[in-house]
Backbone atoms as SQL, in Angstrom:
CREATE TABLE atoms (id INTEGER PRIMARY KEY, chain TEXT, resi INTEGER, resn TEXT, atom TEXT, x REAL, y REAL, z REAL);
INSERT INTO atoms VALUES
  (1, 'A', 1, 'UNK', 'N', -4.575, 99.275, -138.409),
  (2, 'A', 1, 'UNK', 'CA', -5.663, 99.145, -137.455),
  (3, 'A', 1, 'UNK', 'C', -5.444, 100.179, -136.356),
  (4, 'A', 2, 'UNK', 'N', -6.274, 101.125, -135.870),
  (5, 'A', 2, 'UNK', 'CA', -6.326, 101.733, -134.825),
  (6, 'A', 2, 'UNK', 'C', -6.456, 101.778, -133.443),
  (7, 'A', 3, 'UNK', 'N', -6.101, 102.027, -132.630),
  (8, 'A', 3, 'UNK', 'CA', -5.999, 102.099, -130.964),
  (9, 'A', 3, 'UNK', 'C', -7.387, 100.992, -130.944),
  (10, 'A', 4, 'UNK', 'N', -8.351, 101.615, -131.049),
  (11, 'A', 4, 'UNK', 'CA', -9.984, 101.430, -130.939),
  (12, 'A', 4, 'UNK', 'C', -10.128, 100.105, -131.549),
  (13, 'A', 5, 'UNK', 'N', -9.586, 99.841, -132.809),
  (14, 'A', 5, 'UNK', 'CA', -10.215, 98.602, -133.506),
  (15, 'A', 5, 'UNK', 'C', -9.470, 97.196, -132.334),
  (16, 'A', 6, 'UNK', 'N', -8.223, 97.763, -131.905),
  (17, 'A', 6, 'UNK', 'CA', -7.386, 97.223, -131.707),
  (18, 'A', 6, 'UNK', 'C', -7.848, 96.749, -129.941),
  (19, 'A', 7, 'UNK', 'N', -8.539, 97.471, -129.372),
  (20, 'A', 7, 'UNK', 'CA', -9.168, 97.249, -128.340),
  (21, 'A', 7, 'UNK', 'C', -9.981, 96.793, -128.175),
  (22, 'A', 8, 'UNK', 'N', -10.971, 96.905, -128.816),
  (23, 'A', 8, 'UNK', 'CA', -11.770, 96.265, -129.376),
  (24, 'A', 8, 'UNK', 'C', -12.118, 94.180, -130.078),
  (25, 'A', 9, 'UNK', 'N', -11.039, 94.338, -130.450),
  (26, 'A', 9, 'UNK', 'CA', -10.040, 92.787, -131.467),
  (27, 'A', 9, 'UNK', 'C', -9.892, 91.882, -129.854),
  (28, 'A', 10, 'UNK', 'N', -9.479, 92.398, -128.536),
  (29, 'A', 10, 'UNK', 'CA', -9.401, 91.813, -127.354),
  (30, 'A', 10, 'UNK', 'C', -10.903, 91.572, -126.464),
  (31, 'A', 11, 'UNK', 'N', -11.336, 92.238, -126.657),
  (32, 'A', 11, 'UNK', 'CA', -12.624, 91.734, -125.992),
  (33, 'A', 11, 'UNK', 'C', -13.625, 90.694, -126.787),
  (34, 'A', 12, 'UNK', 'N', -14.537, 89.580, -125.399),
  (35, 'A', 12, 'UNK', 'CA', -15.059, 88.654, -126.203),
  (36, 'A', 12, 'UNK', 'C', -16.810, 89.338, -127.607),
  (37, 'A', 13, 'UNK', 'N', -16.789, 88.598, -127.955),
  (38, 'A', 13, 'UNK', 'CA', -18.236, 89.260, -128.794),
  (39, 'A', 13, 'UNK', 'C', -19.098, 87.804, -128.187),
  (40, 'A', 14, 'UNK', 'N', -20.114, 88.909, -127.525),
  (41, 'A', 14, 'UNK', 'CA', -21.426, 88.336, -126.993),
  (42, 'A', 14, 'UNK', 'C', -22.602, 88.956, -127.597),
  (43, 'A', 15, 'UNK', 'N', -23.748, 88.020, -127.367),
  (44, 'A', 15, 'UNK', 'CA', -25.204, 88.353, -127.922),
  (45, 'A', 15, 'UNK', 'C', -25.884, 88.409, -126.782),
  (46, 'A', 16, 'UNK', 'N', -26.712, 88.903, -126.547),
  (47, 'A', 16, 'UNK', 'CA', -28.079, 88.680, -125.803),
  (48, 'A', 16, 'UNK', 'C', -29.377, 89.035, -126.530),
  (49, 'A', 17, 'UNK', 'N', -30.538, 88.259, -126.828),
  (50, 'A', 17, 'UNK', 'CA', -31.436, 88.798, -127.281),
  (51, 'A', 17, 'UNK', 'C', -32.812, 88.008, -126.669),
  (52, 'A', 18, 'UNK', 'N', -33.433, 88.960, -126.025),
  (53, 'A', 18, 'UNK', 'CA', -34.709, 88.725, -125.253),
  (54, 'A', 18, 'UNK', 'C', -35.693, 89.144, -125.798),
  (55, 'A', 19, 'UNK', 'N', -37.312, 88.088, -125.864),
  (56, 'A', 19, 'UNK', 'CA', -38.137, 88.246, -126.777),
  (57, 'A', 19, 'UNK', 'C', -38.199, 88.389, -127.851),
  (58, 'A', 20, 'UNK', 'N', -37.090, 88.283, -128.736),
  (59, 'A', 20, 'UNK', 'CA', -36.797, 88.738, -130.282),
  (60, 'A', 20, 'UNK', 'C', -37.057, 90.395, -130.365),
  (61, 'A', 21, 'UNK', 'N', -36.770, 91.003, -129.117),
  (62, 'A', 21, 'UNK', 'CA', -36.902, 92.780, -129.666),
  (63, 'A', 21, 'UNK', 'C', -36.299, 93.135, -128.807),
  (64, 'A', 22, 'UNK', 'N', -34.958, 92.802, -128.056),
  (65, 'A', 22, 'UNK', 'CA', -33.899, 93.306, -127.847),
  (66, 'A', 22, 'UNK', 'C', -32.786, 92.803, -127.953),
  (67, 'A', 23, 'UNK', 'N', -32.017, 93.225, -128.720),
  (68, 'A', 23, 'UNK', 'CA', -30.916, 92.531, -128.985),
  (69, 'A', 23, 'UNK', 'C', -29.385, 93.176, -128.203),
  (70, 'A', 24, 'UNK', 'N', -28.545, 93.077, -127.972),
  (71, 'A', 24, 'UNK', 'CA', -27.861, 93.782, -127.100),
  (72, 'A', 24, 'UNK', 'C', -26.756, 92.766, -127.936),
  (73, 'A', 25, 'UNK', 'N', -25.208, 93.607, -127.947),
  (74, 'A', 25, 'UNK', 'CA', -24.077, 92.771, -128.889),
  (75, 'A', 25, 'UNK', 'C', -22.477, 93.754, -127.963),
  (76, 'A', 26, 'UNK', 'N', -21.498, 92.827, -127.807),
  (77, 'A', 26, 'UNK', 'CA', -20.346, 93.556, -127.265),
  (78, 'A', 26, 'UNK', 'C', -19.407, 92.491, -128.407),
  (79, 'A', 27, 'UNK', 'N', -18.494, 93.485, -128.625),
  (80, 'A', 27, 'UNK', 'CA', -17.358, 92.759, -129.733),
  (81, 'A', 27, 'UNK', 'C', -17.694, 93.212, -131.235),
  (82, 'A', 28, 'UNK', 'N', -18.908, 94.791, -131.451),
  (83, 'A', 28, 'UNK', 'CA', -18.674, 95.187, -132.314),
  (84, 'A', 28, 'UNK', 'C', -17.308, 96.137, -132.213),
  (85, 'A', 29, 'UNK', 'N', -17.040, 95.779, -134.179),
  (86, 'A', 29, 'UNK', 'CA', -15.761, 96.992, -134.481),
  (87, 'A', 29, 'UNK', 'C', -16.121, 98.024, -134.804),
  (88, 'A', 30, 'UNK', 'N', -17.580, 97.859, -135.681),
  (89, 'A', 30, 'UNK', 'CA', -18.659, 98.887, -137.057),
  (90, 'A', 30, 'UNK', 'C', -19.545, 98.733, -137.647),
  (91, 'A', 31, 'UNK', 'N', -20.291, 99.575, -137.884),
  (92, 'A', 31, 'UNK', 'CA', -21.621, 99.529, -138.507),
  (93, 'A', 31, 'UNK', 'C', -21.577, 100.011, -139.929),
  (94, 'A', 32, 'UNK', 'N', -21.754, 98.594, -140.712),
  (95, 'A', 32, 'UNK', 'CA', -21.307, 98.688, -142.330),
  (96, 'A', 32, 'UNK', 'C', -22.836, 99.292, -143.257),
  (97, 'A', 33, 'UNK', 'N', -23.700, 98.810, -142.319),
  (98, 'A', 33, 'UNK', 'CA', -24.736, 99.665, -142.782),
  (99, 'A', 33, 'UNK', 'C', -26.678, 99.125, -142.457),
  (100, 'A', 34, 'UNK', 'N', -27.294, 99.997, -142.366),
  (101, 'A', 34, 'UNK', 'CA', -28.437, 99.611, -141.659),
  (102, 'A', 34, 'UNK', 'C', -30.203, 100.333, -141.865),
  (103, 'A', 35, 'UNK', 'N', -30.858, 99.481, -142.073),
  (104, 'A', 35, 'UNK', 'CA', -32.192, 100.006, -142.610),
  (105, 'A', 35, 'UNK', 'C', -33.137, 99.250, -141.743),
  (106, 'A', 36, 'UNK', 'N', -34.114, 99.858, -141.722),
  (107, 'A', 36, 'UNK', 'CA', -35.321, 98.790, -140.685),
  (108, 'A', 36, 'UNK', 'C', -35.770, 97.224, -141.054),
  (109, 'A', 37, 'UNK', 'N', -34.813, 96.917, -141.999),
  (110, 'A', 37, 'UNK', 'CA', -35.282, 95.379, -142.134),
  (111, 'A', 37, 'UNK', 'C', -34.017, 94.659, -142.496),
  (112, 'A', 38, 'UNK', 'N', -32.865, 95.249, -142.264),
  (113, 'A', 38, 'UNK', 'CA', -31.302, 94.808, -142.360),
  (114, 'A', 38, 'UNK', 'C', -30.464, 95.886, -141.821),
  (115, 'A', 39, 'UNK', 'N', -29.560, 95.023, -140.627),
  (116, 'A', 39, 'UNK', 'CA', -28.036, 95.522, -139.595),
  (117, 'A', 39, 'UNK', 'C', -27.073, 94.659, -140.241),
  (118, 'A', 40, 'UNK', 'N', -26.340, 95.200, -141.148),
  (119, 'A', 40, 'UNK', 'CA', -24.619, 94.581, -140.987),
  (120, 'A', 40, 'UNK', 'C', -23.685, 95.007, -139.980),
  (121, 'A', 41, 'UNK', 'N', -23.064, 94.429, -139.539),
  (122, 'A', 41, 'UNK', 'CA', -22.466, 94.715, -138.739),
  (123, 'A', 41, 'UNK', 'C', -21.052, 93.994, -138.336),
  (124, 'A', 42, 'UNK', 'N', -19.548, 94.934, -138.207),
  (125, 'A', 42, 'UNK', 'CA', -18.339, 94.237, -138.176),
  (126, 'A', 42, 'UNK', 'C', -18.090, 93.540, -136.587),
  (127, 'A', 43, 'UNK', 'N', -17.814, 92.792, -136.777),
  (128, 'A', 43, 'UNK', 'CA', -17.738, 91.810, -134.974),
  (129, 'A', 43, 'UNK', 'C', -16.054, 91.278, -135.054),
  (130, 'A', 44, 'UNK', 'N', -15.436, 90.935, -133.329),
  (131, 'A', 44, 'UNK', 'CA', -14.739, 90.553, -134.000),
  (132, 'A', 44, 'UNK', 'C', -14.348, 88.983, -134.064),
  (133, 'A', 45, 'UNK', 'N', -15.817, 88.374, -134.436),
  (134, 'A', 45, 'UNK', 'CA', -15.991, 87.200, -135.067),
  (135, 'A', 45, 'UNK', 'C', -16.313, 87.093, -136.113),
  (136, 'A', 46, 'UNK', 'N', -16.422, 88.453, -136.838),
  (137, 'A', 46, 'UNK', 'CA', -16.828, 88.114, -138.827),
  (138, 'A', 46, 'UNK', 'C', -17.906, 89.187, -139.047),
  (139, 'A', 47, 'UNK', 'N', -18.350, 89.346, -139.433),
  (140, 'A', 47, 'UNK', 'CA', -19.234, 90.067, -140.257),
  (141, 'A', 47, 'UNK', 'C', -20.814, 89.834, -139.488),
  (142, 'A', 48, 'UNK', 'N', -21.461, 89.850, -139.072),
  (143, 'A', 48, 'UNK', 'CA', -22.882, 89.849, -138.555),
  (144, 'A', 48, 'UNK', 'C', -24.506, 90.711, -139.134),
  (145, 'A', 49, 'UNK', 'N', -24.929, 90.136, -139.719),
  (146, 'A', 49, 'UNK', 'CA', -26.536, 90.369, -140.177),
  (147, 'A', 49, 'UNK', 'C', -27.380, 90.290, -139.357),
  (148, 'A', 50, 'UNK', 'N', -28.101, 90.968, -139.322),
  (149, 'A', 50, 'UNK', 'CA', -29.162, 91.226, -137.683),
  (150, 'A', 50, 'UNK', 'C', -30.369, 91.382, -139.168),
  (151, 'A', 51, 'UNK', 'N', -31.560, 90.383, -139.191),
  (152, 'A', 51, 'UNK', 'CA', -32.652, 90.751, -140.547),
  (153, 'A', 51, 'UNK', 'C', -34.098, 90.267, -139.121),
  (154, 'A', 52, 'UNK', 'N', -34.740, 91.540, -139.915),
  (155, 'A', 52, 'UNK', 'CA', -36.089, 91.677, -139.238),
  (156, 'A', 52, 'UNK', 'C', -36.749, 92.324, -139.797),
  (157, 'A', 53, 'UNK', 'N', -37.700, 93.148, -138.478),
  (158, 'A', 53, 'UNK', 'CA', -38.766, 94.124, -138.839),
  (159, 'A', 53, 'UNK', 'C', -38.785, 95.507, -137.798),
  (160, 'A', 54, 'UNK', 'N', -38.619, 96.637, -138.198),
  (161, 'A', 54, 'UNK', 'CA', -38.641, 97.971, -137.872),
  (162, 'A', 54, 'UNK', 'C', -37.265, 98.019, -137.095),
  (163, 'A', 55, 'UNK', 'N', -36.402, 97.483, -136.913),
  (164, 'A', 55, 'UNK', 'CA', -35.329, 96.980, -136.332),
  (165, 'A', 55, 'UNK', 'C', -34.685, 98.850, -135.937),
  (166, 'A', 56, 'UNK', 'N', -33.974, 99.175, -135.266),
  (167, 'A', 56, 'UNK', 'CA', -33.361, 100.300, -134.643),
  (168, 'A', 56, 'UNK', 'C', -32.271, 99.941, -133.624),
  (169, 'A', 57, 'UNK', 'N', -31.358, 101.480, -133.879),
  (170, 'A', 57, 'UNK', 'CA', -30.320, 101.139, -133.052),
  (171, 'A', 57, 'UNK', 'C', -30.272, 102.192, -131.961),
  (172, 'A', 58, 'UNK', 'N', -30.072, 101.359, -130.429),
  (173, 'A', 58, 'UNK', 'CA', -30.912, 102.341, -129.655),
  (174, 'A', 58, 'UNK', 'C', -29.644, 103.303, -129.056),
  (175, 'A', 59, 'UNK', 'N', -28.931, 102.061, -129.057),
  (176, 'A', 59, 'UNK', 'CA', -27.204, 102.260, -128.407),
  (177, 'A', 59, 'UNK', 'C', -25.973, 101.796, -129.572),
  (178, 'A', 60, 'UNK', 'N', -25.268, 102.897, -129.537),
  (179, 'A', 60, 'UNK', 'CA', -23.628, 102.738, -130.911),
  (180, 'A', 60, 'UNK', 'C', -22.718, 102.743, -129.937),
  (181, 'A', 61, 'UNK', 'N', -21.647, 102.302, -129.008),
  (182, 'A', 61, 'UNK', 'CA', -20.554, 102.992, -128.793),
  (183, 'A', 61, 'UNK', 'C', -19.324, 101.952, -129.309),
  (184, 'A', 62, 'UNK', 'N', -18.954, 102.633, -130.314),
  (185, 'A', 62, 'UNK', 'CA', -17.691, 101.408, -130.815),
  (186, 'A', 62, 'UNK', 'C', -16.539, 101.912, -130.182),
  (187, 'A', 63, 'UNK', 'N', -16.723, 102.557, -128.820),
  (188, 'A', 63, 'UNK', 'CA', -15.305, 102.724, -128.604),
  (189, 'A', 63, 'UNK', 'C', -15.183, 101.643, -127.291),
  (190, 'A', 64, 'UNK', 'N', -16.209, 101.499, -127.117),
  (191, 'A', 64, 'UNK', 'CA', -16.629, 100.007, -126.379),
  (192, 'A', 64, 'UNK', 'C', -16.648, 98.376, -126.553),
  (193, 'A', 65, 'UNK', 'N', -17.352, 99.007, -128.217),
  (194, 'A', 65, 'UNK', 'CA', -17.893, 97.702, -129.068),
  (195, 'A', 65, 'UNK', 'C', -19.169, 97.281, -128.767),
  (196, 'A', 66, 'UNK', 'N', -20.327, 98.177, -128.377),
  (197, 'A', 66, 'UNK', 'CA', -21.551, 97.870, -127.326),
  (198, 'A', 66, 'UNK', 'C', -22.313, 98.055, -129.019),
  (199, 'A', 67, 'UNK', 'N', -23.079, 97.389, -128.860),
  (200, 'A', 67, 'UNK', 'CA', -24.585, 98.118, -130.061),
  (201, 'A', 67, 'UNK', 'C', -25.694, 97.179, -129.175),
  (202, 'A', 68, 'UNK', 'N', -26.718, 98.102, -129.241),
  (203, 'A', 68, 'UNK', 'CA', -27.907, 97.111, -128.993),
  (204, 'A', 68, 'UNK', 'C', -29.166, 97.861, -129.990),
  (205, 'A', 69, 'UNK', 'N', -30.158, 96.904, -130.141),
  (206, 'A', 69, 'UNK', 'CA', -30.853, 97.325, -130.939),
  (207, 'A', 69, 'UNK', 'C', -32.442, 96.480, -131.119),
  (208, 'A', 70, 'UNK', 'N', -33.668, 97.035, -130.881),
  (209, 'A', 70, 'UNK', 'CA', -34.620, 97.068, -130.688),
  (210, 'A', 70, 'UNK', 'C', -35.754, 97.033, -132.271),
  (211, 'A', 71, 'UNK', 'N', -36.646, 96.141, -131.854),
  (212, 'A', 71, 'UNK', 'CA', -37.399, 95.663, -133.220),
  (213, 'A', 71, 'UNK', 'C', -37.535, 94.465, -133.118),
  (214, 'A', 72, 'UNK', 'N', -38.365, 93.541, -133.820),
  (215, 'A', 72, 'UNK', 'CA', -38.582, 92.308, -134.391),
  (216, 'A', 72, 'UNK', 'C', -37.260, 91.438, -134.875),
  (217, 'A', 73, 'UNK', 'N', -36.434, 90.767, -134.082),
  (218, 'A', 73, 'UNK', 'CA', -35.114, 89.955, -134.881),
  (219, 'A', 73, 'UNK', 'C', -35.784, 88.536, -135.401),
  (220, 'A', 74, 'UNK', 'N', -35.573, 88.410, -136.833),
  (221, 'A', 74, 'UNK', 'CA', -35.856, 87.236, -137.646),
  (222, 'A', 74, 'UNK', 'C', -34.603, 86.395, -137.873),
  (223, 'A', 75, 'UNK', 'N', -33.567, 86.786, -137.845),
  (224, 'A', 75, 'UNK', 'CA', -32.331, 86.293, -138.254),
  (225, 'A', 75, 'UNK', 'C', -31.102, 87.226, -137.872),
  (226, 'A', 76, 'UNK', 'N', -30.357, 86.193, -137.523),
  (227, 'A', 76, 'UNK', 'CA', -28.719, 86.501, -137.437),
  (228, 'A', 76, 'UNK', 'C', -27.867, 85.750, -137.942),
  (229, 'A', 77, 'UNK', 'N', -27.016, 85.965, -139.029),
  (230, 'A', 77, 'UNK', 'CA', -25.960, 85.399, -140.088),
  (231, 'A', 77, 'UNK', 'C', -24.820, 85.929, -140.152),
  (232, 'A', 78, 'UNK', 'N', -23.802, 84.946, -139.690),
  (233, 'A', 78, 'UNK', 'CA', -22.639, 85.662, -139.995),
  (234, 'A', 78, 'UNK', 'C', -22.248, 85.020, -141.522),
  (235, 'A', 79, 'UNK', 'N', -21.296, 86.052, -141.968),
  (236, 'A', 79, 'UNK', 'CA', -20.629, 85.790, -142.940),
  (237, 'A', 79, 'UNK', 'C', -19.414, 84.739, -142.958),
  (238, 'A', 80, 'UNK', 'N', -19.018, 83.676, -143.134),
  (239, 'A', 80, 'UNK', 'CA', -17.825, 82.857, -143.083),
  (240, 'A', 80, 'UNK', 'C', -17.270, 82.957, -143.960),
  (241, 'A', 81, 'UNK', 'N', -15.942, 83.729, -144.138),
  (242, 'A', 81, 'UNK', 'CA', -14.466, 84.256, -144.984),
  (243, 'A', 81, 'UNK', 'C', -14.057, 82.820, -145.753),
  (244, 'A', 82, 'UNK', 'N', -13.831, 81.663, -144.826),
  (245, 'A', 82, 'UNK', 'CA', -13.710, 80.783, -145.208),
  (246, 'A', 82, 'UNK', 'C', -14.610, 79.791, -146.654),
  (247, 'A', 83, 'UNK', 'N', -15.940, 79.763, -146.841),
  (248, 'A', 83, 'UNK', 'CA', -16.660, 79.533, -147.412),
  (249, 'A', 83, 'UNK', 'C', -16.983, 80.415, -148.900),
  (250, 'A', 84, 'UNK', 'N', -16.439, 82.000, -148.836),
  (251, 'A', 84, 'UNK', 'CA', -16.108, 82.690, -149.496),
  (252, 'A', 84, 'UNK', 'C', -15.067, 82.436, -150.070),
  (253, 'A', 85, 'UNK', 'N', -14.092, 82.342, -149.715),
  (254, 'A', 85, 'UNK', 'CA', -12.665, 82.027, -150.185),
  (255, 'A', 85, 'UNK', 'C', -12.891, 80.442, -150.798),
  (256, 'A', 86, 'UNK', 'N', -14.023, 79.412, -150.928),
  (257, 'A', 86, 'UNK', 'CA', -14.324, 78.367, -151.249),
  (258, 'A', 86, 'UNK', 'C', -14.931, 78.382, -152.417),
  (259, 'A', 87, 'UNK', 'N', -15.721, 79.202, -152.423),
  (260, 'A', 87, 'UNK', 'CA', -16.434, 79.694, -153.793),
  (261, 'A', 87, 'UNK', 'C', -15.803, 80.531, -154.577),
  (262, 'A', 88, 'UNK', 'N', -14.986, 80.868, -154.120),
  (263, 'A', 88, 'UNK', 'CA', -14.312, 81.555, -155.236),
  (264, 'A', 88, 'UNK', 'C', -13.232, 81.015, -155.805),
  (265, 'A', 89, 'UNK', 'N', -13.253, 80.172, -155.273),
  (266, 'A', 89, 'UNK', 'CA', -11.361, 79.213, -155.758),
  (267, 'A', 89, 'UNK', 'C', -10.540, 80.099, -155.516),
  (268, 'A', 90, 'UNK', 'N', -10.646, 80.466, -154.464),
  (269, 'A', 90, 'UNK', 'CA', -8.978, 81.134, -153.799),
  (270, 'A', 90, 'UNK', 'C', -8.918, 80.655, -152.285),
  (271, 'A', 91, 'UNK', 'N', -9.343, 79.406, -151.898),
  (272, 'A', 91, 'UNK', 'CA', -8.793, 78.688, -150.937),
  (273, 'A', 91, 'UNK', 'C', -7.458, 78.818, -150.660),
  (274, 'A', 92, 'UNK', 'N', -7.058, 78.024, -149.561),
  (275, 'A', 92, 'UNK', 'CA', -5.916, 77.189, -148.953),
  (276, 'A', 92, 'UNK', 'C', -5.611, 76.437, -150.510),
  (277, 'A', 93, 'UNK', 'N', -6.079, 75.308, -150.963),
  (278, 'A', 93, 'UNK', 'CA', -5.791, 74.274, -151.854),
  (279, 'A', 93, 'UNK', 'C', -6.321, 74.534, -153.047),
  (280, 'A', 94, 'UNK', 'N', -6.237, 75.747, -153.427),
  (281, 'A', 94, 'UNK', 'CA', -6.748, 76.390, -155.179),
  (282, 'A', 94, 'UNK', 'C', -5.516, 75.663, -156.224),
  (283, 'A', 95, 'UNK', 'N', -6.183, 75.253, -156.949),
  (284, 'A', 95, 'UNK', 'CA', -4.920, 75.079, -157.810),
  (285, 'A', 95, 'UNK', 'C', -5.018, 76.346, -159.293),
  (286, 'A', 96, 'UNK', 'N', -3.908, 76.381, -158.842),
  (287, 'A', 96, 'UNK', 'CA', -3.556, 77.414, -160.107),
  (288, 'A', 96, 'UNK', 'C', -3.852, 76.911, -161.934),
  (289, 'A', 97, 'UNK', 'N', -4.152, 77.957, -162.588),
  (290, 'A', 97, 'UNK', 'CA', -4.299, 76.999, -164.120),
  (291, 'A', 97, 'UNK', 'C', -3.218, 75.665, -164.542),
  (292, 'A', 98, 'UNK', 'N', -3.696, 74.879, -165.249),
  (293, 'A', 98, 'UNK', 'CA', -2.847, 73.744, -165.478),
  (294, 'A', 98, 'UNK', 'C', -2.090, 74.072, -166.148);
């Protein structure tokens, strides 16, 4: 992990989003990838989906962890590691073949 990610990993991750067309986010790590009707995005609370319409990113600075981003927000989903690791049978309590 780098200086940056690592600075980053200490600060809290907050949302603000007013009217559903500004969204403003601190406690990004990265931007995994993004089109006008889907933002993934690394937090450092998990994984984050920003889903809408014409959606844009107005502000990047990950040396901050700042993104904000402008458009129609329909949804925000994080990903839970935990629930993944559930479905896949590689939990905490997986049991191995009999």
């Amino acid at each position: 992990m780098n200086a940056e990610k690592k600075e980053n990993a200490r600060q809290p991750h907050t949302l603000s989003l007013r009217d559903r067309g500004l969204l403003e986010m601190r406690g990004v790590t990265d931007v995994i990838s993004f089109d006008e009707e889907t933002i993934e995005l690394s937090t450092v609370c998990g994984n984050l989906t920003v889903e809408g319409n014409e959606l844009h990113i107005k502000v990047l600075n990950l040396a901050e962890g700042v993104v904000s981003v402008d458009g129609t927000v329909a949804a925000l989903t994080y990903a839970d590691d935990r629930e993944n690791e559930q479905k896949s049978g590689r939990g905490l309590f997986h049991r191995r073949g009999r």
